[in-house]
C-alpha positions as CSV (number, residue, x, y, z in Angstrom):
1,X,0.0,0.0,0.0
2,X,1.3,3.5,-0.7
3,X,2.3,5.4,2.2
4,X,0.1,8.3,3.5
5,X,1.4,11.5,2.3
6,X,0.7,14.4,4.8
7,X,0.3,17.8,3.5
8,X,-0.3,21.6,4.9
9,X,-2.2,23.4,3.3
10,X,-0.6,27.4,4.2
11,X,-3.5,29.5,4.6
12,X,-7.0,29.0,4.1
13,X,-10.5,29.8,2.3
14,X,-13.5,27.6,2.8
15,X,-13.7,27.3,-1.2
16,X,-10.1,26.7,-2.6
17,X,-8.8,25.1,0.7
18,X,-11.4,22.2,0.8
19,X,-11.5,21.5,-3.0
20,X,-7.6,21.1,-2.5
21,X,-8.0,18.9,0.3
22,X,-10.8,16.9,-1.2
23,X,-8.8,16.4,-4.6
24,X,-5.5,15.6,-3.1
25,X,-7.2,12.5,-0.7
26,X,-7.6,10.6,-4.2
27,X,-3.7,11.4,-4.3
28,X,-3.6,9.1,-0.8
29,X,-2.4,12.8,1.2
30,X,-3.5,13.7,4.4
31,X,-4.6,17.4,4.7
32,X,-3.5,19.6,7.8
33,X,-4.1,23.5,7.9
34,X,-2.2,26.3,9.4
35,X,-4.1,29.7,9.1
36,X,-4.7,32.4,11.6
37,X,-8.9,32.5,11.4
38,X,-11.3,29.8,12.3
39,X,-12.9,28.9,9.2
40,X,-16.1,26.2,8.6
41,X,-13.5,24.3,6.5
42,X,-12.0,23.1,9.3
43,X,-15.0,21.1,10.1
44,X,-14.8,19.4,6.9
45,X,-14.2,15.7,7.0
46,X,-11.4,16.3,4.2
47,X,-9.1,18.2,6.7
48,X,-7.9,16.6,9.2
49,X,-6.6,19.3,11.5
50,X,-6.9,22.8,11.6
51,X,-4.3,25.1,13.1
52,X,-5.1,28.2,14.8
53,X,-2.7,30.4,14.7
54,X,-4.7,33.9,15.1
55,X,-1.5,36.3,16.1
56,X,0.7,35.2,12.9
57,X,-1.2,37.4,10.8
58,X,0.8,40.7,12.7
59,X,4.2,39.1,12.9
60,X,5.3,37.1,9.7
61,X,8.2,35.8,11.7
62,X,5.8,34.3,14.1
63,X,3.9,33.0,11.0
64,X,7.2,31.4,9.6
65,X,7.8,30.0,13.2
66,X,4.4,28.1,13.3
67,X,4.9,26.9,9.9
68,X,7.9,25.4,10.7
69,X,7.1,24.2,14.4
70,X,3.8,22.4,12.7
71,X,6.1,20.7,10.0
72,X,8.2,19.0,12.3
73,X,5.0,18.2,14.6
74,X,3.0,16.8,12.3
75,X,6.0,15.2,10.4
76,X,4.5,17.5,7.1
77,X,6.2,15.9,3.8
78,X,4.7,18.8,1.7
79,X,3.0,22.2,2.1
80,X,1.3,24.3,-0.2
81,X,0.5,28.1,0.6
82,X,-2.5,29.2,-0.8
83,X,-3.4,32.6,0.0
84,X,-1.8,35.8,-0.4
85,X,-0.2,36.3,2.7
86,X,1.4,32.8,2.7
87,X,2.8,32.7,-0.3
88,X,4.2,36.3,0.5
89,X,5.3,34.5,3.9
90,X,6.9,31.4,2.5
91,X,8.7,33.1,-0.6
92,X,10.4,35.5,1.9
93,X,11.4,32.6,4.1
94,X,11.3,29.6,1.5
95,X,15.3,28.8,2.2
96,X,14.7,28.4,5.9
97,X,11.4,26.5,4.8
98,X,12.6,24.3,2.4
99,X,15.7,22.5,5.2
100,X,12.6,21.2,6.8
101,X,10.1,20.3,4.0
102,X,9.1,19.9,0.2
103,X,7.1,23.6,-1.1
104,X,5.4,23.6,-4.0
105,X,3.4,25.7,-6.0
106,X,5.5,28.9,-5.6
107,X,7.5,30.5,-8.7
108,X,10.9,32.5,-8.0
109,X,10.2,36.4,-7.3
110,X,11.0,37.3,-10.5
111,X,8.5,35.2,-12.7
112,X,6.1,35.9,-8.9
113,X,5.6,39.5,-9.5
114,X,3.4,39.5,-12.6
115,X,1.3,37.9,-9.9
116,X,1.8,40.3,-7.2
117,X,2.0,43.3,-8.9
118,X,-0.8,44.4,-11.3
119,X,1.2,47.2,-12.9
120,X,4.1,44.5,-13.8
121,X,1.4,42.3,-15.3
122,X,-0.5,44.9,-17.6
123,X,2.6,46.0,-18.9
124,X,3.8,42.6,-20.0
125,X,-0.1,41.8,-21.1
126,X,-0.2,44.9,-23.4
127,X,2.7,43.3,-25.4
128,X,1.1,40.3,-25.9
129,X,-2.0,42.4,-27.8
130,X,-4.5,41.8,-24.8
131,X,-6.8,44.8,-24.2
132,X,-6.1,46.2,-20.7
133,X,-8.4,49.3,-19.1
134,X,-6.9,52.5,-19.2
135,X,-5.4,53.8,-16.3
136,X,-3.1,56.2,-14.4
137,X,0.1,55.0,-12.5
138,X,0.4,57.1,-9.1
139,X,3.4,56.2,-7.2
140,X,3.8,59.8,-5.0
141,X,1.2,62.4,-4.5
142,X,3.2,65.2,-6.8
143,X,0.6,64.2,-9.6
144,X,-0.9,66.2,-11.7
145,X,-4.6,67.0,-10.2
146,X,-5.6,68.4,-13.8
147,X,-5.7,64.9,-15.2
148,X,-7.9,63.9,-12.3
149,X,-10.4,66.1,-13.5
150,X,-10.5,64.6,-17.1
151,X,-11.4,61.3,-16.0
152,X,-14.6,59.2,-16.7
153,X,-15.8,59.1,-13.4
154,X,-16.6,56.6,-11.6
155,X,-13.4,55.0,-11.5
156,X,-11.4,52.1,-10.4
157,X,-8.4,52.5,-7.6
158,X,-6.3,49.6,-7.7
159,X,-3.2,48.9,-5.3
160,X,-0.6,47.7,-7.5
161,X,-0.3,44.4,-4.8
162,X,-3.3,43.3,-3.2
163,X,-0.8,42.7,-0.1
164,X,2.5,43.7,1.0
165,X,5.0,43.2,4.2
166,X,6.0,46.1,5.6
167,X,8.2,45.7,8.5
168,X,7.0,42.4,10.5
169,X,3.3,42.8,9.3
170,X,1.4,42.0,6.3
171,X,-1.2,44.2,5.0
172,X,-3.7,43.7,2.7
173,X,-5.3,46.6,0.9
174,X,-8.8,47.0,-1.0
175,X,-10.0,48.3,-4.3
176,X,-12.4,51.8,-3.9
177,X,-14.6,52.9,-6.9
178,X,-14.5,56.8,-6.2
179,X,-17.5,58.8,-7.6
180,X,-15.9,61.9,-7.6
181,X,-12.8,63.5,-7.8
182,X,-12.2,64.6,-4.5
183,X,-12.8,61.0,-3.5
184,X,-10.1,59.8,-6.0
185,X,-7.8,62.4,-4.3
186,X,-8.7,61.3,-0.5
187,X,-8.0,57.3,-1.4
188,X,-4.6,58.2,-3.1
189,X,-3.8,60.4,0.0
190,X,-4.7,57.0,2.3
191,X,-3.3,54.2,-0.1
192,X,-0.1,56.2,-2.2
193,X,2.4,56.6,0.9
194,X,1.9,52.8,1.4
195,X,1.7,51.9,-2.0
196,X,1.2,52.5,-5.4
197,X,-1.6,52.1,-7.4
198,X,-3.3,52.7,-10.6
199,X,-6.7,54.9,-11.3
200,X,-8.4,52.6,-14.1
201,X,-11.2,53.1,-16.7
202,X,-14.5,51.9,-14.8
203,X,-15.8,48.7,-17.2
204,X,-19.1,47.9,-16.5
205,X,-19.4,44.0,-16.9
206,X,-19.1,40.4,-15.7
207,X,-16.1,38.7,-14.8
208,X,-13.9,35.7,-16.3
209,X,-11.2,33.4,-15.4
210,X,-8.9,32.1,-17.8
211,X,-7.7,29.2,-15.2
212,X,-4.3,26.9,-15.7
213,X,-2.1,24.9,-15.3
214,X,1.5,25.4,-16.5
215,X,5.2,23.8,-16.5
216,X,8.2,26.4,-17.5
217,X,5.5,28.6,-19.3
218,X,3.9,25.9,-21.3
219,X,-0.4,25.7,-20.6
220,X,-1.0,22.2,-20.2
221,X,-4.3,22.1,-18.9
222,X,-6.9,25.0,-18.8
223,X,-10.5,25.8,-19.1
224,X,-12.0,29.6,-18.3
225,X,-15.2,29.9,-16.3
226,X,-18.1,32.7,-16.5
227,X,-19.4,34.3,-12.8
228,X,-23.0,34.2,-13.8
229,X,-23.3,35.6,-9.9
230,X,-20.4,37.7,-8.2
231,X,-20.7,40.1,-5.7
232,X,-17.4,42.8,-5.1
233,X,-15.3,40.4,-7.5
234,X,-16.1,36.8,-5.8
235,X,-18.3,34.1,-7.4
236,X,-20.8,32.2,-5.5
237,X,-22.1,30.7,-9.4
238,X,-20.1,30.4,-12.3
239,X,-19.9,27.6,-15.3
240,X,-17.3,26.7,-17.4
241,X,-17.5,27.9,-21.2
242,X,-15.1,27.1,-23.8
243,X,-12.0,27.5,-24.4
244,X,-11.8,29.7,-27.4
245,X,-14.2,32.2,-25.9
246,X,-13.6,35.7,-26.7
247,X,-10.7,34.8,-28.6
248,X,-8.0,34.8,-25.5
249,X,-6.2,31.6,-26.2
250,X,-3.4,32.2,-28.3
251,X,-2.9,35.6,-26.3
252,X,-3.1,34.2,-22.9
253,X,-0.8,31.2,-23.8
254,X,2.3,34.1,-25.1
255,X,1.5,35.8,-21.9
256,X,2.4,32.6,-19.6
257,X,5.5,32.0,-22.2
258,X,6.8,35.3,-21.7
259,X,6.6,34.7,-18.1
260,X,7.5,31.3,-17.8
261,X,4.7,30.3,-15.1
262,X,4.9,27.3,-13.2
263,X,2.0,25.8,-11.4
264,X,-1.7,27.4,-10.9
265,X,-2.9,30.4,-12.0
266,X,-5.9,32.6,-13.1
267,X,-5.9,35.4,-15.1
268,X,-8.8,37.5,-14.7
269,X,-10.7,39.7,-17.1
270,X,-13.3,41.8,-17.5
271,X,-16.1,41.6,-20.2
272,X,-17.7,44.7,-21.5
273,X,-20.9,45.6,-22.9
274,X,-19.5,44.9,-26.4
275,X,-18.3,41.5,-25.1
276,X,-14.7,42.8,-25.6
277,X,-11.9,40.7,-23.0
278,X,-9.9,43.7,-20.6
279,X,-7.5,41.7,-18.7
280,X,-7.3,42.8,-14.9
281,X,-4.8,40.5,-12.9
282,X,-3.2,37.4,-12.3
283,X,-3.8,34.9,-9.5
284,X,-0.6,32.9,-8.8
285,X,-2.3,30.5,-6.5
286,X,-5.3,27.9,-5.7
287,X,-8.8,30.5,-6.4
288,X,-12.6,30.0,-5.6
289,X,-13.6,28.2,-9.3
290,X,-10.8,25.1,-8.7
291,X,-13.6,22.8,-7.8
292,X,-15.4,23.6,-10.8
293,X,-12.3,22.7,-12.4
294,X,-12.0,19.6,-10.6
295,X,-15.8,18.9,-11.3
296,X,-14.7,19.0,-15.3
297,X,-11.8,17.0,-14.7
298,X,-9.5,19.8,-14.7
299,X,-8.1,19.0,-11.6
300,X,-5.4,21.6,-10.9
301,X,-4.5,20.6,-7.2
302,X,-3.8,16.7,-8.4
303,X,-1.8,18.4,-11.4
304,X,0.3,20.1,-9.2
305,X,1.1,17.5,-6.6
306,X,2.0,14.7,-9.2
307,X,4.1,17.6,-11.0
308,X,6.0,19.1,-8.2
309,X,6.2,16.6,-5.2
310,X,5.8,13.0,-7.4
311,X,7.6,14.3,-10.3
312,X,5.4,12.6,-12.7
313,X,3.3,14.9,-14.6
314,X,-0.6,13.5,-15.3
315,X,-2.5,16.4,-17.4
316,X,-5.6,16.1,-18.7
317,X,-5.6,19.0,-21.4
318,X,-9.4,19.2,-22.7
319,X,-12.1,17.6,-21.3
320,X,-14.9,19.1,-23.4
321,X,-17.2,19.6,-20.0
322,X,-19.1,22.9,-19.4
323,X,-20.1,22.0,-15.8
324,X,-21.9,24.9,-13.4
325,X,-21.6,25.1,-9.7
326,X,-22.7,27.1,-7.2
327,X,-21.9,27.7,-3.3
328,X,-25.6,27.8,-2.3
329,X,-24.5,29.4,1.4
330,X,-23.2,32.3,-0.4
331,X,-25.9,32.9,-2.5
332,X,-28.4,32.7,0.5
333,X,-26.4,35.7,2.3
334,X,-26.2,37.9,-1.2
335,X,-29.5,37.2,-1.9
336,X,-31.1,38.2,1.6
337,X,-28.6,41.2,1.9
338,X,-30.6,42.2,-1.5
339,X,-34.0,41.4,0.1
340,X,-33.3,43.3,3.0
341,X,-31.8,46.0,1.3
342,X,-34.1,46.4,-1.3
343,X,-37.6,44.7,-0.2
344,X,-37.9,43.2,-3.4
345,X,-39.6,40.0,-3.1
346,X,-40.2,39.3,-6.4
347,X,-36.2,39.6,-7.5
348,X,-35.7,36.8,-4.4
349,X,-38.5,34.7,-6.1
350,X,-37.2,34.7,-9.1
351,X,-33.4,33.8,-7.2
352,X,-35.5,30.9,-5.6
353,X,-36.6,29.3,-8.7
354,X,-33.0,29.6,-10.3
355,X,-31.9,27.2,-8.2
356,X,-33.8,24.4,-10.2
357,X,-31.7,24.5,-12.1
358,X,-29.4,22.4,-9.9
359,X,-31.7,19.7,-11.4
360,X,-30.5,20.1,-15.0
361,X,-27.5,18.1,-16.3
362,X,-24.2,19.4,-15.1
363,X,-25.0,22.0,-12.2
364,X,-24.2,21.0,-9.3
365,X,-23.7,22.6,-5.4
366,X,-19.9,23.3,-4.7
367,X,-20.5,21.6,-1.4
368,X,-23.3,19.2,-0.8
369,X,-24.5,18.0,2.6
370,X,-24.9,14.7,1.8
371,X,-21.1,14.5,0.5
372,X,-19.3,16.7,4.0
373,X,-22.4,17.4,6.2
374,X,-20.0,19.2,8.9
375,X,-18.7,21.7,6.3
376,X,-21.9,22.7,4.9
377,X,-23.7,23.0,8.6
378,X,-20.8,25.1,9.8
379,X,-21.2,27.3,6.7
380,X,-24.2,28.6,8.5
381,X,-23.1,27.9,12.1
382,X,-19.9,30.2,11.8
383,X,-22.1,33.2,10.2
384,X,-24.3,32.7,13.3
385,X,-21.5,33.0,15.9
386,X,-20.2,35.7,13.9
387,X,-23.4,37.3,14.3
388,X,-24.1,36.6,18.1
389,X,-19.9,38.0,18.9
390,X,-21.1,40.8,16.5
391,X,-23.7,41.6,18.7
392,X,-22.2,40.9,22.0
393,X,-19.3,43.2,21.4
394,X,-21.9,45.6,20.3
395,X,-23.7,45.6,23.8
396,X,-20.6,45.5,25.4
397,X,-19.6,48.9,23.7
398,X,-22.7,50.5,24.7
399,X,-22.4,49.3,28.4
400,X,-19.2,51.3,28.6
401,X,-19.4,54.3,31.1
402,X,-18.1,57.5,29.8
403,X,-14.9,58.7,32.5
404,X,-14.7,62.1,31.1
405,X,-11.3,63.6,31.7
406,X,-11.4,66.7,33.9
407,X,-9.5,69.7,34.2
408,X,-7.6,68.6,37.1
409,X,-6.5,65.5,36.4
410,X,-5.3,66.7,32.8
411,X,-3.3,69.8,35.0
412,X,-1.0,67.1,36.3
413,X,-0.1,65.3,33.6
414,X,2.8,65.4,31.2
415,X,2.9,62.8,28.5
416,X,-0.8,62.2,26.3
417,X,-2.2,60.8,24.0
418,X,-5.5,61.6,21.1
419,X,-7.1,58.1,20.1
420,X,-9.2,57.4,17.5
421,X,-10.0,55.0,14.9
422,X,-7.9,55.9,12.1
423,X,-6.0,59.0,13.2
424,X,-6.8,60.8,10.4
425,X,-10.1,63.3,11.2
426,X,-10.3,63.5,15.0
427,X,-7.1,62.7,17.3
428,X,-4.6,64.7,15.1
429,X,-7.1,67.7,15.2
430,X,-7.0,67.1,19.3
431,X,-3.7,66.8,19.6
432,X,-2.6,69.9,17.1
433,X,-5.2,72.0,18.7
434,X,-4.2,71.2,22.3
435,X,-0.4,71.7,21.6
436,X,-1.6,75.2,21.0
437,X,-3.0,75.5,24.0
438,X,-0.7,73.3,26.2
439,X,2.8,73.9,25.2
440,X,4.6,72.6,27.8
441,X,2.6,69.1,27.4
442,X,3.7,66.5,25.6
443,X,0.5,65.6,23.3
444,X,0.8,63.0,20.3
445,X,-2.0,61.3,18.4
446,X,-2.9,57.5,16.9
447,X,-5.5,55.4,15.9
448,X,-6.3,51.3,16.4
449,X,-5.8,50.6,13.1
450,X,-3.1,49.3,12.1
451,X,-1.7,50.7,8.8
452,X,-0.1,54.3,9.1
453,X,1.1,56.7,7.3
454,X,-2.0,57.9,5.9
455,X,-3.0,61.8,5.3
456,X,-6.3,63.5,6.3
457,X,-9.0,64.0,4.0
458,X,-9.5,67.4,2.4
459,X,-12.7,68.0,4.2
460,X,-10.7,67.1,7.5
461,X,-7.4,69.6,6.4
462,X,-10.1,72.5,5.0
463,X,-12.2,72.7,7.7
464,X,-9.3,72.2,10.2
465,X,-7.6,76.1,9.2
466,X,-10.4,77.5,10.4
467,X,-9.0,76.9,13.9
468,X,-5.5,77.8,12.6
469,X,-4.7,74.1,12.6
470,X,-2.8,72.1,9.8
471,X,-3.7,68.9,9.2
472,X,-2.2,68.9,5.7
473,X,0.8,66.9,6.2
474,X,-0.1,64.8,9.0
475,X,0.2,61.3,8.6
476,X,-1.5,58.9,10.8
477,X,0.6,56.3,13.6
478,X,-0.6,53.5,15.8
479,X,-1.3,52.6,19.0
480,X,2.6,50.8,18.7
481,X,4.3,54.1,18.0
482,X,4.0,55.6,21.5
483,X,5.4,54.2,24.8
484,X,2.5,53.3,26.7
485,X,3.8,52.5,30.4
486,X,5.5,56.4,30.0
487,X,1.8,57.1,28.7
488,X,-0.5,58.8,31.8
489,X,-3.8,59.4,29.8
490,X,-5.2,57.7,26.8
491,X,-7.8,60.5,25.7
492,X,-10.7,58.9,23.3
493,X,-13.1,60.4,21.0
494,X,-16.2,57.8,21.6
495,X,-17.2,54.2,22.8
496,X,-15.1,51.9,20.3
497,X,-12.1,53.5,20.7
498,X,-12.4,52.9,24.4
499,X,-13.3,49.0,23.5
500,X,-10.0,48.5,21.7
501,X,-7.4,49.9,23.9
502,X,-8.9,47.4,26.2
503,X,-8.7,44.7,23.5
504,X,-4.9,46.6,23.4
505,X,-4.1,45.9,26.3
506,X,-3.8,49.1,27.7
507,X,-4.7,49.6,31.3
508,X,-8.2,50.8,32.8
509,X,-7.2,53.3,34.5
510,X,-5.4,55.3,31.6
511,X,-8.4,55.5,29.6
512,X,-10.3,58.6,29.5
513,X,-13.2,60.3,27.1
514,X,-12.7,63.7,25.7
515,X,-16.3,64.4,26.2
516,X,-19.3,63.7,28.0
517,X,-20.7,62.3,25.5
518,X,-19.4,60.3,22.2
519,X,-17.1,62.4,19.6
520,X,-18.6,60.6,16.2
521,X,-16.1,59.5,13.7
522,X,-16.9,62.0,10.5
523,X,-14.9,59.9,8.2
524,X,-16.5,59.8,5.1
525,X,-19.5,62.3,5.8
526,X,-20.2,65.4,4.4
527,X,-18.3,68.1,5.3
528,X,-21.0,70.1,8.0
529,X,-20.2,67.4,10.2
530,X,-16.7,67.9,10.0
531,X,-17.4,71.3,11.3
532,X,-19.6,69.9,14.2
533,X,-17.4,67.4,15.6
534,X,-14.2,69.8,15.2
535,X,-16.4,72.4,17.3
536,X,-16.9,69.7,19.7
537,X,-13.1,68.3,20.0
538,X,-12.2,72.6,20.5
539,X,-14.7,73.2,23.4
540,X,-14.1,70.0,25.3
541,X,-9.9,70.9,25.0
542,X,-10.8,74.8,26.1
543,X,-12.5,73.6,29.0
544,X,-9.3,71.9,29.9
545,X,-7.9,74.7,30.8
C-alpha cells in the first residue's frame, strides 16, 4: 500500500482550501491546515486538523515559526501556501522552509511578481495584444490634479499588490470605486504613501477566469469559467465555457510563455458591454472556481502535486465539460442582503426558482450535505457566531461608562495621547489643537488601526484652518508608535475607541473620554459634520484649561 502523504495546506478559504484537500485524498495525502482565522473548512471531513494560529497574521516571523514548528509536529512531507499572505510569507522565508520540507506551487520572485503586482502584469499583457483598461500610474502624491479632472468618473483605484510586508506585518489593501474626484484624491492620500496604485477606466461588466495549469511557461491544462453571480469580484455561481471564448487563447498562452509560469494560475478579465476581454490581474495561486475545475476534470490541485512533489506529470488538457456550480451558502447571504436592502420580493422569487436549475445536467452545489455534512452546517453555524460576537461586542460597547477627563487630572499630567479609529479626522485635530493651548505638554496622536502613514481628507485639512490648525501633512501612527507605560492618559473620542485599547491591552485606568458624550467619527460624511465634531473636540480641549 502506498504510504500516507501528509500535507499543509498554508492558509485558508472555505472554497479553494477544501477543493484542494478533497482532490488531493484521491492522491492518498492527508490534509492539515495552518491559518490564523477559524474557518467552517476546518470542520470538513477532508481536513484533518486545523491550526489556529490567530497572532501570525501581525508578525510574519511568528507565522514562519508556526509553519515550521507544525512541519516538524505533524511530520508535514509537503505544504502548499494558498493565500496571499502565505505565499508572500513562504517566498520571503522559502530557504529556511525548504531545510525542513518539500514547497510547492511557488515561482521564484522574478516570474512571482506578474502575480503580485498588477502594474508589472498589464505591462507585460499589453505586449502580448490583450486589451487592458486605461489607467493612471500614481506612485507619490506630486501628480498632476488636472488629469484627475479629465477622467470618466466613476473609477477604479487599484493597489498595485493586493498585499504587502511592511516591516513584521502583512497588510492587505482594497480596491475603492470613487465617484468623484475629490474621493479619488482622498483614497490616493490613504493608499499612495503605502503603495502605489493605478486609477483605471471603470468597465461595467461580468467577470472571467482564464484558469491553468503550466510547466516552465507551457499551458498544459486549462479551461475559463463565466461568474453568472459575483458580488465585489467573488463568485458564488459560475460555469465553465469554452475555451476559445472571446478569442484569449493564443494571447493568454504568449503571456504565460513570456513569463515562464509554473503551477496554478488565473488570469482574470473583464467583459464589457461589447463582449470585448480587458485583462485585470493574475492569480498565482489555488482561487474559488478550482472545484469547478475539478468537477470537469481539470483538476489543478492533483496536477500540481503529481508535477512538483511526485515528479510525474498527469495532465488532462481538454475535457470538453461545461459543468456549473454554485456555493448555495453564499448565494443565501447575497441574496437576503438584497431582500433586506431592497424589499424586493419578487427579484428573491425569481433567485429561488433559479436554483432548479441544480436539477439540469451538469449544475451542481460546490459543497453538498450529503457529501461533507459538517462543512456545509458550519457554513451557517460560523455566520451565526459571527453574528451573536457581533452583537455581543456591540452591547458591550454601549455598556461602557463614559470617564470624562477633567481639568484637574489633565493639569497634572505630562505625556498624552488623542485616540481614535484611524487617526486621520479627529485625534490629530486634538492633539494639534491642544499643543496650542498646552505647550509645555507632551501631546501626540494615533489610531487602532493598524496601517499608518496615511494623510487626512481634504474635508478634514479644509475645515481644520479655520482653527489655525494644519492637518495637511499629518500622517497617521498607531497605537505601537508611542510608549505606553510612559503614557498617563489615553484620551478617546467615543465608545469603540475605548473597547479597543482594552482589547490593546492598555490599562483601565489610563483611559479617558474627551467628552461627555461620544465624539462621532466624521470619516466619510459630508463636510457640515466635520465642522460639528471639530467644534466639539475645540470646546471640550478649552474647557481643559
Amino acid at each position: 500500500m502506498n504510504k500516507t502523504i501528509k500535507l499543509l495546506i498554508i492558509g485558508a478559504s472555505n472554497k479553494s482550501t477544501r477543493s484542494i484537500a478533497r482532490s488531493l485524498k484521491k492522491k492518498n495525502c492527508e490534509t492539515f491546515v495552518l491559518n490564523d482565522e477559524d474557518l467552517a473548512v476546518s470542520k470538513s471531513k477532508y481536513i484533518s486538523k486545523f491550526i489556529l494560529k490567530p497572532e501570525i497574521k501581525n508578525d510574519i516571523n511568528k507565522f514562519k515559526i508556526e509553519i515550521i514548528n507544525a512541519v516538524s509536529e505533524f511530520k508535514i512531507d509537503v505544504v502548499i501556501p494558498s493565500t496571499d499572505i502565505a505565499v508572500d510569507v513562504v517566498l520571503k522565508f522559502k530557504e529556511e522552509i525548504e531545510k525542513h520540507v518539500a514547497v510547492i506551487g511557488l515561482n521564484p520572485k522574478e516570474i512571482y511578481k506578474y502575480a503580485h503586482n498588477k502594474y508589472e502584469l498589464l505591462k507585460l499583457a499589453q505586449e502580448t495584444g490583450l486589451k487592458i483598461p486605461g489607467y493612471i500610474y500614481v506612485d507619490n502624491l506630486s501628480f498632476d490634479k488636472a488629469v484627475l479632472k479629465k477622467l470618466n468618473y466613476p473609477v477604479v483605484v487599484k493597489p498595485v499588490s493586493s498585499a504587502q510586508i511592511i516591516g513584521d506585518k502583512h497588510y492587505g489593501y482594497k480596491v475603492a470605486f470613487p465617484k468623484t474626484e475629490k474621493e479619488l484624491i482622498d483614497i490616493l492620500r490613504e493608499l499612495v504613501p503605502n503603495t502605489a496604485v493605478m486609477v483605471q477606466d471603470y468597465i461595467e461588466g461580468y467577470g472571467i477566469g482564464y484558469n491553468v495549469y503550466c510547466i516552465n511557461g507551457e499551458i498544459k491544462s486549462e479551461f475559463i469559467h463565466k461568474r453568472l453571480k459575483e458580488n465585489a469580484g467573488v463568485s458564488s455561481y459560475r460555469k465553465i465555457i469554452p475555451i476559445d471564448s472571446y478569442s484569449l487563447k493564443e494571447k493568454v498562452h504568449l503571456l504565460l510563455k513570456k513569463i515562464r509560469w509554473n503551477g496554478v494560475a488565473m488570469v482574470e478579465f473583464r467583459i464589457d458591454k461589447n463582449n470585448a476581454p480587458y485583462i485585470m490581474e493574475m492569480n498565482g495561486r489555488f482561487f474559488g472556481s478550482t472545484e469547478l475545475g475539478v468537477k470537469a476534470g481539470y483538476d489543478l490541485p492533483a496536477f500540481l502535486y503529481s508535477d512538483q512533489f511526485l515528479k510525474k506529470p498527469e495532465i488532462n488538457t481538454n475535457t470538453g465539460k461545461y459543468y456549473s456550480l454554485r456555493l448555495l451558502h453564499d448565494e443565501v447571504l447575497l441574496e437576503t442582503a438584497k431582500l433586506m436592502k431592497t424589499k424586493n420580493i419578487l427579484n428573491f422569487l425569481k433567485w429561488n426558482f433559479s436554483l432548479f436549475n441544480l436539477l439540469s445536467p451538469n449544475n451542481y452545489l460546490e459543497a453538498s450535505f450529503f457529501d461533507d455534512p459538517k462543512f456545509v452546517i458550519n457554513l451557517y453555524k460560523y455566520d451565526l457566531r459571527r453574528n451573536a460576537i457581533k452583537r455581543k461586542n456591540g452591547r458591550s460597547i454601549k455598556e461602557i461608562a463614559i470617564k470624562k477627563i477633567t481639568a484637574n487630572e489633565f493639569k497634572t499630567m505630562k505625556n498624552i495621547v488623542f485616540v481614535c479609529l484611524g487617526n486621520i479626522c479627529r485625534s490629530p485635530f486634538a492633539e494639534l489643537y491642544a499643543k496650542k493651548i498646552f505647550p509645555d505638554k507632551r501631546i501626540t496622536s494615533v489610531g487602532t488601526v493598524s496601517l499608518q502613514n496615511r494623510f487626512s481628507p481634504l474635508d478634514a485639512v479644509d475645515v481644520a484652518k479655520k482653527w489655525d490648525v494644519d492637518l495637511s501633512m499629518h500622517q497617521s501612527k498607531h497605537l505601537k508608535s508611542v510608549d505606553i507605560t510612559a503614557t498617563q492618559a489615553f484620551i478617546v473620542m467615543d465608545k469603540l475607541n475605548y473597547y479597543e485599547l482594552l482589547k490593546l491591552d492598555i490599562p483601565v485606568e489610563k483611559i479617558y473620554f474627551l467628552s461627555e458624550n461620544e465624539i462621532k467619527d466624521p470619516y466619510k460624511k459630508p463636510i457640515f459634520e466635520y465642522e460639528q465634531i471639530y467644534t466639539q473636540i475645540k470646546k471640550n480641549i478649552d474647557a481643559l484649561m
